[in-house]
VORODREN-138949 format. One record per residue (C-alpha): residue number from 1; x, y, z. Coordinates in steps of 0.25 Angstrom, whole numbers, padded with zeros to 4 digits. Layout:
BEGIN
+-----+-------+-------+-------+
|   k |     X |     Y |     Z |
+-----+-------+-------+-------+
| NUM |     X |     Y |     Z |
...
+-----+-------+-------+-------+
END
This chain:
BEGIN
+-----+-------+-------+-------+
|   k |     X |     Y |     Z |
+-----+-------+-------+-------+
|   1 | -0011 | -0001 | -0182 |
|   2 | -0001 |  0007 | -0190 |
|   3 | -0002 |  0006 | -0206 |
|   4 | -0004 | -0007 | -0214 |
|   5 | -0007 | -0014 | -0201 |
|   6 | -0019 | -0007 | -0200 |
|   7 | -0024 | -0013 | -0211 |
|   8 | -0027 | -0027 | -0203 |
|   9 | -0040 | -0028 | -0198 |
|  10 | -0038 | -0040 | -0190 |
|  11 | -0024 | -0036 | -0183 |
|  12 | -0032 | -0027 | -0172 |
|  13 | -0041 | -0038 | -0167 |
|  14 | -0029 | -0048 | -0167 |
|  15 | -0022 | -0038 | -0157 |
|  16 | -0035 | -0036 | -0149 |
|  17 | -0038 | -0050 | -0148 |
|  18 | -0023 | -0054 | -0140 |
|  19 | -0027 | -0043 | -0128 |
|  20 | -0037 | -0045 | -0118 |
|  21 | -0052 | -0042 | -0120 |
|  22 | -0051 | -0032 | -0109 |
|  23 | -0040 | -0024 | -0118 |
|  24 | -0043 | -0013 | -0125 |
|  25 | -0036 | -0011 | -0139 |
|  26 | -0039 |  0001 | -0148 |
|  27 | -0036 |  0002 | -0163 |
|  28 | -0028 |  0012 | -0171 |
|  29 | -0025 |  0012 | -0185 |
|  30 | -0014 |  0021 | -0193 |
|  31 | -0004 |  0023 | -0204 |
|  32 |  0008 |  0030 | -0195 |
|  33 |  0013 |  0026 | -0181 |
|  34 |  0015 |  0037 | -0173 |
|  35 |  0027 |  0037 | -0166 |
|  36 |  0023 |  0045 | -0155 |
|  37 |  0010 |  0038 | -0153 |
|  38 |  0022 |  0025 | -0150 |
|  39 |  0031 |  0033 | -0140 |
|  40 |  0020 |  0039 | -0133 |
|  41 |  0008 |  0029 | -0130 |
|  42 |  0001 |  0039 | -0120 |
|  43 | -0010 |  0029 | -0112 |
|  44 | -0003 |  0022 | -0101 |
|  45 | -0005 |  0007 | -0099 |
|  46 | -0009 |  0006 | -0113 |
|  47 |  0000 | -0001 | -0124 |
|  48 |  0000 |  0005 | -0138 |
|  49 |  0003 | -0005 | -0149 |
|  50 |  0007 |  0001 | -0165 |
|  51 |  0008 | -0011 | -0175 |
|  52 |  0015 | -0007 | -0190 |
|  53 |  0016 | -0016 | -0201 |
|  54 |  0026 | -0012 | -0212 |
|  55 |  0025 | -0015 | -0226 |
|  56 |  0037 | -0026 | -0225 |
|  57 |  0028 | -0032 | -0212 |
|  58 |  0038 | -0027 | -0203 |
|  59 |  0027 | -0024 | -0191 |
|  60 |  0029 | -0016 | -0177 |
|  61 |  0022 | -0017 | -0165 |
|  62 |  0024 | -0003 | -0157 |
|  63 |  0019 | -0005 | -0144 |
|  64 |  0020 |  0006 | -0131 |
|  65 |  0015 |  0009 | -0116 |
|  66 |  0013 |  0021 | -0108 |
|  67 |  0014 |  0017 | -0095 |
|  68 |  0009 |  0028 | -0084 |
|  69 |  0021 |  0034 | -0077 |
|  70 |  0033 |  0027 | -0087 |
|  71 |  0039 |  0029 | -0102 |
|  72 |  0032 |  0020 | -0113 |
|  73 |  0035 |  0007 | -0116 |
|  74 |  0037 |  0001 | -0129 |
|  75 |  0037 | -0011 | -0138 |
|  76 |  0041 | -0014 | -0150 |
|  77 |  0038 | -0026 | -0160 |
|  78 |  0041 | -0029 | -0176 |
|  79 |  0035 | -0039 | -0181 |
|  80 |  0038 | -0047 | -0196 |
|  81 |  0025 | -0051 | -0204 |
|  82 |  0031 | -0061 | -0214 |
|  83 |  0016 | -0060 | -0220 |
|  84 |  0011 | -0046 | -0217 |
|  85 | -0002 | -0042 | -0212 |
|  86 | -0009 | -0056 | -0214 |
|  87 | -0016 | -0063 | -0204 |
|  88 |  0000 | -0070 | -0197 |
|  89 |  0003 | -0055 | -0197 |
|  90 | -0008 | -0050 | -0190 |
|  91 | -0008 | -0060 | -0180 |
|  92 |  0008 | -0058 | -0177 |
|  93 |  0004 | -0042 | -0175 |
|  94 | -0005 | -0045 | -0166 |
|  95 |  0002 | -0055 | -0157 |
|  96 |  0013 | -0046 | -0157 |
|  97 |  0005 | -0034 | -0154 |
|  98 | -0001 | -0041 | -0142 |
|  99 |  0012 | -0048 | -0136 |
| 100 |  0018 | -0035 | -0136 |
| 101 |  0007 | -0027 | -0129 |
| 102 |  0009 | -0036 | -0118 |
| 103 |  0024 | -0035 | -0118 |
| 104 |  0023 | -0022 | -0116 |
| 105 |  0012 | -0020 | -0106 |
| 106 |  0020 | -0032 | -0098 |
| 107 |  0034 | -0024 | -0101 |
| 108 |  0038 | -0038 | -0105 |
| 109 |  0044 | -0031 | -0118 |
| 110 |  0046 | -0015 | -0123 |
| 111 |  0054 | -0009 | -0132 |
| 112 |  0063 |  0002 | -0131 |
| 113 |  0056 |  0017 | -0136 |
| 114 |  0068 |  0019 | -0144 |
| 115 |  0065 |  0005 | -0151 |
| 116 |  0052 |  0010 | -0154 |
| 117 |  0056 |  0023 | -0159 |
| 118 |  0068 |  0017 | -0169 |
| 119 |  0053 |  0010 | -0175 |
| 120 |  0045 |  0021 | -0176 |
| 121 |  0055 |  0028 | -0184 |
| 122 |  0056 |  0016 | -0192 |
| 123 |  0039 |  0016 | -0194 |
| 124 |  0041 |  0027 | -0208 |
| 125 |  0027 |  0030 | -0209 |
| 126 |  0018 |  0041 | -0213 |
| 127 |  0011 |  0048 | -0204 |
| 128 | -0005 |  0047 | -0203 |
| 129 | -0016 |  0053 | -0196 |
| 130 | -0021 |  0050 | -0184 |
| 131 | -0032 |  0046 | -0178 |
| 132 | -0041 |  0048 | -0164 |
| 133 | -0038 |  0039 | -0152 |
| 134 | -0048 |  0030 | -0150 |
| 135 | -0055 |  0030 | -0137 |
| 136 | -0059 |  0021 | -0126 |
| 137 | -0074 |  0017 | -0123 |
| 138 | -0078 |  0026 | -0113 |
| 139 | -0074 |  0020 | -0099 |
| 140 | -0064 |  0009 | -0105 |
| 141 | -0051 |  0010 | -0098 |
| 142 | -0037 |  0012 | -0107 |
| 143 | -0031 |  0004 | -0094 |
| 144 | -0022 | -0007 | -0098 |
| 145 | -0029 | -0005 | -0113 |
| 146 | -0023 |  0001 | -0127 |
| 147 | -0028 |  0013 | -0134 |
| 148 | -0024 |  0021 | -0145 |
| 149 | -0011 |  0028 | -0142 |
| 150 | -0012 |  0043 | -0143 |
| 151 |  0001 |  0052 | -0147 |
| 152 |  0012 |  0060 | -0138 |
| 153 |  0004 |  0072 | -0142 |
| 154 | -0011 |  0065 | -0138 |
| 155 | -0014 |  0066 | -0151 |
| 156 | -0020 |  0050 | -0155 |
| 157 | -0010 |  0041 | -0161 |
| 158 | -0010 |  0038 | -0173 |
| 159 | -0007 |  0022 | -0172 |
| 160 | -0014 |  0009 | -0167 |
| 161 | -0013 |  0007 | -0154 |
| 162 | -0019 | -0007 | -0146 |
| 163 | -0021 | -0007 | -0133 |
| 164 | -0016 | -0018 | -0125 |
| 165 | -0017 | -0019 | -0110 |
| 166 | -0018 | -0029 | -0102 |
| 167 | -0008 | -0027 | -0089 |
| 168 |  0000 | -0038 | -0092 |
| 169 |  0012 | -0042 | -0082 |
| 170 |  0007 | -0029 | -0074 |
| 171 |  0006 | -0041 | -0062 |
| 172 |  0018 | -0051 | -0062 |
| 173 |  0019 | -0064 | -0052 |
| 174 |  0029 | -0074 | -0051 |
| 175 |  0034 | -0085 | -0042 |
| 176 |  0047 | -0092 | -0042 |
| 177 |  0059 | -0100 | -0036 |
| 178 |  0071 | -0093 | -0028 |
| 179 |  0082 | -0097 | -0019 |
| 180 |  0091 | -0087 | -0011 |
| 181 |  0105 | -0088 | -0004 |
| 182 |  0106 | -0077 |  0008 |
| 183 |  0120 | -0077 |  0018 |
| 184 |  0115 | -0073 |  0030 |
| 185 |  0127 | -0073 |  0039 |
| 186 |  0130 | -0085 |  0049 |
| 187 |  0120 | -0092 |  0043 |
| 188 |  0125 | -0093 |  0032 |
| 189 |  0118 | -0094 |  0016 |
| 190 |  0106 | -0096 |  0017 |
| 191 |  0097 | -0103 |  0006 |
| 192 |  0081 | -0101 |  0002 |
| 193 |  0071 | -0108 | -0008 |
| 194 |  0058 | -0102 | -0011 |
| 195 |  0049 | -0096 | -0019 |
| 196 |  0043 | -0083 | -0023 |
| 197 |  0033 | -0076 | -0029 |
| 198 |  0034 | -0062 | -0035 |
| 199 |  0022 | -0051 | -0040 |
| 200 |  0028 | -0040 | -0051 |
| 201 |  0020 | -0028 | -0055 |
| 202 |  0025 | -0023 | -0069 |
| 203 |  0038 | -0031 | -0069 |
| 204 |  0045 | -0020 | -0062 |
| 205 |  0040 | -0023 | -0045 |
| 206 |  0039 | -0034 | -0039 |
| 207 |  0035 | -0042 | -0027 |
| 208 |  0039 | -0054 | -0022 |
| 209 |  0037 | -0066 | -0010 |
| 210 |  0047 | -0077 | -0007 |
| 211 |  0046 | -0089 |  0002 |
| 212 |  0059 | -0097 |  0003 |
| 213 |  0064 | -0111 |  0013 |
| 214 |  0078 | -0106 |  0019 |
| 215 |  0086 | -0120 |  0014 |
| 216 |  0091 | -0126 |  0028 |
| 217 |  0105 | -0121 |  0033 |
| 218 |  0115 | -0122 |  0043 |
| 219 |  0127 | -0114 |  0048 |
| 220 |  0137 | -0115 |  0060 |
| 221 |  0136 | -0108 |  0072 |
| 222 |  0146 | -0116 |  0081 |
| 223 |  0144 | -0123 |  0088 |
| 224 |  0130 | -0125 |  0081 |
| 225 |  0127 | -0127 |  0066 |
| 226 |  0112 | -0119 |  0065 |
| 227 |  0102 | -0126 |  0054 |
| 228 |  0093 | -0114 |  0047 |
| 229 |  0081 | -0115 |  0039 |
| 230 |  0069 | -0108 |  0037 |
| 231 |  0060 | -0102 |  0027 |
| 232 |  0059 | -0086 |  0020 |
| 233 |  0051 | -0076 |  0015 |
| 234 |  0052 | -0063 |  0007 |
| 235 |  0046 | -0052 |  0001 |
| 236 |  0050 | -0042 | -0009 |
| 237 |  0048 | -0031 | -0017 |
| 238 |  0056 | -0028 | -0031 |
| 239 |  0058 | -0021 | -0044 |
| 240 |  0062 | -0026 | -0056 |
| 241 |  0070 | -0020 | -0068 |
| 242 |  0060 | -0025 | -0080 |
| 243 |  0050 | -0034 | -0084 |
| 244 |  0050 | -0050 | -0082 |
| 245 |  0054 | -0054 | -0097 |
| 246 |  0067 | -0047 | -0096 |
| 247 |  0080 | -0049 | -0086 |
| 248 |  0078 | -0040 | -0077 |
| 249 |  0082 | -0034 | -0063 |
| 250 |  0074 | -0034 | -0048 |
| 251 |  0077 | -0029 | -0035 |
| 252 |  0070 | -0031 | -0021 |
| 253 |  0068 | -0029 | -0009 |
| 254 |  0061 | -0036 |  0003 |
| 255 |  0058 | -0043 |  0017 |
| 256 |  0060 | -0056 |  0022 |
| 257 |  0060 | -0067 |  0031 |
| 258 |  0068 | -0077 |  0036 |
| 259 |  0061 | -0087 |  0044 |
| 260 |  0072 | -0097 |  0048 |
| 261 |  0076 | -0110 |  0059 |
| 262 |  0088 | -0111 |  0066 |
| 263 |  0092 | -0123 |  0074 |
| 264 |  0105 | -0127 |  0077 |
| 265 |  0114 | -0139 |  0081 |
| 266 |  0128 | -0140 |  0089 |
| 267 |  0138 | -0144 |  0079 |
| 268 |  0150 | -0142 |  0090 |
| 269 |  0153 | -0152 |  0101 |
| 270 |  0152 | -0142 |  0113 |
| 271 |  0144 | -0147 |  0124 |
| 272 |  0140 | -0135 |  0129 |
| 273 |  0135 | -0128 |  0116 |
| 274 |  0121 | -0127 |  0113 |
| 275 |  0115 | -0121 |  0100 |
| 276 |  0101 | -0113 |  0098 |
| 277 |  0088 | -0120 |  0098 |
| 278 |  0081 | -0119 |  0084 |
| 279 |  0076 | -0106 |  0083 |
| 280 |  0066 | -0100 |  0072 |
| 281 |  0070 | -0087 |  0068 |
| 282 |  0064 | -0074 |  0055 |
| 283 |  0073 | -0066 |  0049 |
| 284 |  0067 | -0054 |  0043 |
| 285 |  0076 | -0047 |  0031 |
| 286 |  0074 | -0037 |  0021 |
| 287 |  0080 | -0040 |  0008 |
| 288 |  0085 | -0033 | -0005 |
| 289 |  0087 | -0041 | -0019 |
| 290 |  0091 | -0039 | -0034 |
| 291 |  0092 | -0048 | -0043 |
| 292 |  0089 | -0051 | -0060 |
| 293 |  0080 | -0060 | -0065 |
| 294 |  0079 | -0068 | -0080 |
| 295 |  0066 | -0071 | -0084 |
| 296 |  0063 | -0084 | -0091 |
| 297 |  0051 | -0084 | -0097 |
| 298 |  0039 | -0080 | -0089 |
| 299 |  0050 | -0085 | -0077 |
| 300 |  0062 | -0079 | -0073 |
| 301 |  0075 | -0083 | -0065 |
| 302 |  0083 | -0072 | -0056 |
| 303 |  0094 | -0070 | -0047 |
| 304 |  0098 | -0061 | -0038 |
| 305 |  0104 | -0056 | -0024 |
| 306 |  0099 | -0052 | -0011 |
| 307 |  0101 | -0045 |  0001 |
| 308 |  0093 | -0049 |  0014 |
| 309 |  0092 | -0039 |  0027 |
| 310 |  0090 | -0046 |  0040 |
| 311 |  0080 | -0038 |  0049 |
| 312 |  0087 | -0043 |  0060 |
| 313 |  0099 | -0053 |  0060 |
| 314 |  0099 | -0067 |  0065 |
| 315 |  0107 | -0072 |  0077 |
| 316 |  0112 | -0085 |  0080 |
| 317 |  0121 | -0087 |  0094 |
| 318 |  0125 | -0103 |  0100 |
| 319 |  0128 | -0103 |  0114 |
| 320 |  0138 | -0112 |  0122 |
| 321 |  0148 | -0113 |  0131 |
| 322 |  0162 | -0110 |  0126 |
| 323 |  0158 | -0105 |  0112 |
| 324 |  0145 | -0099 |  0107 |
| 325 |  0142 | -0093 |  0093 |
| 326 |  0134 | -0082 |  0088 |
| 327 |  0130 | -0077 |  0073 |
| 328 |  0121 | -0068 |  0065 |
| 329 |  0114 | -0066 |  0051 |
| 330 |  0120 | -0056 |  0042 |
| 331 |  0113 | -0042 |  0043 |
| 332 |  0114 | -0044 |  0026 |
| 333 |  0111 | -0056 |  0018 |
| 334 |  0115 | -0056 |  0004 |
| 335 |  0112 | -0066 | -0003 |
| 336 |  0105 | -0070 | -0019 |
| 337 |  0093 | -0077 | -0026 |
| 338 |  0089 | -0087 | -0038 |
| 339 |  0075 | -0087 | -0041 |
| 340 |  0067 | -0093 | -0053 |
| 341 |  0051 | -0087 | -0055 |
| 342 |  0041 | -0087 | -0065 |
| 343 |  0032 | -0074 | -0069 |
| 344 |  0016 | -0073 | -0074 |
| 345 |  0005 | -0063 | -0077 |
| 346 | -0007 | -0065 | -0067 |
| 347 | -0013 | -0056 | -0078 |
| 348 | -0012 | -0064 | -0090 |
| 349 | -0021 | -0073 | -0097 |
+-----+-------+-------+-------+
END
């Protein structure tokens, strides 16, 4: 707690109490923000949160992340207290502070460093001593907890930092609606229903399942007219260009299976013609995908285009005397997608 906003012996516990019991949080006050203390937050998996409070009530909520292996993340809020630092304010600091912990841990929201720096240069402060970095308990774990943040140089920071840590949004599921258009050749476009059920892990990989009923379809094959039907399946891996709050962009790839019925009926007066029995038939495929989503809410709606590989192409030959036909699936099925899905936490509560 930076300056006046120190003064207020109840705003620390408002904080506290909006995070899990199992959260650690850790108090600092002083009269300066160090700026490298901001830019730098040096323990990973810990968010650092800065609260000023100008004279005007113009207050900033600094918030930053160090993840291991990645550049810092950043947030930035200003809030307006209409009343100052009474018990409205107090409340609003805190509910700020704690919603934007989680958007940051969740990377449902972050600002830009050069936002935050254009901030700290407007902070005209004096500078004040500092004071030691408070330590853990012996054998608590700083693991997904706040501390104190320490400066670029390891000296100890000379602002408040709170810990927040719960792994919010580390785990995503989601289940939904889609419908896909394939050509596949002499069979012509075919149509599928289902539904799906994805499993992201930091909003950037994903995993995803899909069941879908093959709409019943017919095409010519003189002198025949073969009916198809059937049911598919697929699995996919993919990446995605940014968190689930934002428009953003995926691409994946995967196997499938087609299983499929074919019977089919003569169509042309020739006595001697005959067509195939009905015959069951899998259709094995790899598949690449991209496509862009919008989110709506906690759902989202997407579209996008596909590209299925069959393993092994499929065959269809009618026999008779005088005339007999033949045809075969394409060796590359394009084709494109609409789905509609909702998203939730298993982690929160």
């Amino acid at each position: 707690m930076v300056g006046e906003v120190a003064r207020d012996p109840l705003l620390f516990e408002r904080i506290r109490s909006l995070f899990p019991a199992e959260t650690a949080a850790l108090r600092r006050d002083d009269q300066q923000l160090d700026q490298r203390a901001v830019l730098l937050p040096q323990r990973s998996d810990t968010v650092y949160i800065w609260i000023t409070v100008s004279d005007g009530g113009q207050a900033r909520v600094y918030l930053a992340l160090a993840e291991t292996g990645g550049k810092p993340r950043y947030l930035l809020r200003e809030v307006r207290l209409d009343s100052g630092l009474d018990e409205v304010g107090g409340e609003t600091l805190a509910e700020v502070a704690h919603s934007s912990a989680q958007a940051l841990w969740s990377r449902e929201q972050q600002s830009s460093r050069q936002t935050v720096v254009e901030a700290l240069e407007r902070e005209a402060e004096a500078p004040a001593p500092t004071e030691p970095l408070p330590t853990l308990p012996p054998g608590s774990s700083v693991r997904g907890a706040s501390v104190a943040s320490p400066t670029a140089d390891d000296s100890p920071a000379s602002t408040q930092a709170i810990a927040s840590g719960p792994r919010n949004r580390t785990l995503r599921l989601g289940f939904g609606a889609s419908g896909t258009t394939h050509s596949a050749g002499a069979e012509g476009w075919l149509q599928e229903v289902g539904g799906f059920f994805t499993f992201e892990y930091r909003s950037r990989l994903s995993l995803r399942a899909a069941l879908r009923y093959l709409i019943p379809t017919h095409f010519d094959l003189a002198p025949t007219r073969v009916q198809l039907n059937g049911a598919s399946g697929e699995l996919r891996a993919g990446w995605l260009s940014s968190d689930a709050t934002h428009m953003r962009f995926r691409i994946e790839a995967g196997l499938g299976v087609l299983l499929a019925h074919a019977r089919a009926g003569i169509v042309d007066a020739q006595p001697k013609a005959h067509a195939l029995a009905a015959q069951d038939f899998e259709r094995t495929y790899a598949l690449a995908a991209a496509g862009f989503e919008w989110p709506i809410g906690p759902a989202w709606l997407a579209v996008g285009a596909d590209l299925r590989v069959p393993l092994r192409t499929t065959s269809y030959e009618v026999a008779g005397a005088g005339e007999s036909g033949a045809s075969t699936t394409n060796p590359l099925c394009p084709g494109g997608s609409l789905e509609i899905g909702i998203g939730f936490d298993p982690l929160l509560r």
